[in-house]
C-alpha positions, -999 to +999 in steps of 0.1 A: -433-274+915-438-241+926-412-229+903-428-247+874-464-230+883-447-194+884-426-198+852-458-211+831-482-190+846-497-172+816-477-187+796-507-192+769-524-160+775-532-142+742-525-177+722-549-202+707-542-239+729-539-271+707-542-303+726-538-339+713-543-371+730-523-401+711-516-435+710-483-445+700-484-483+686-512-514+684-541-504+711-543-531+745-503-540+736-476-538+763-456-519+740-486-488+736-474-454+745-502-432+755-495-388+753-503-361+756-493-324+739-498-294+748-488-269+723-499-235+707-485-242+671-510-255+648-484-269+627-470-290+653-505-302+665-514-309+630-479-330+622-478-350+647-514-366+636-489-379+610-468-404+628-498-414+647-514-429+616-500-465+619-514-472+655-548-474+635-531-496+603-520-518+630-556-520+649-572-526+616-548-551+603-551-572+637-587-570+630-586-586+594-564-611+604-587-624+630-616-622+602-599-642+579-588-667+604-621-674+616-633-677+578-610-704+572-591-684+546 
């Protein structure tokens, strides 16, 4: 570890630090992948909100499934 802390050590200095919490897949699911980046590309911090976009469909669709099931429909 000591290694790690030298080789990083001000690593970032002079750069602008992006980080991103995610959830990969359906929240409260076995299957959901929590991450986190740490990165000083704005591009890369900005894409990767892209594959991240279905762990909200998912939510949302759970969500209206229960409403119409409870509304008979």
């Amino acid at each position: 570890m000591d290694e790690i802390k030298e080789i990083i050590s001000g690593i970032m200095k002079g750069r602008t630090m992006f980080i991103g919490f995610y959830l990969f897949g359906p929240r409260k699911s076995p299957f959901t992948m929590h991450a986190v980046q740490v990165t000083d590309s704005a591009y890369v911090a900005h894409n990767e909100n892209i594959p991240d976009t279905p762990s909200i469909f998912f939510e949302v669709l759970k969500e209206e499934r229960k409403r119409l099931k409870e509304s008979g429909r």
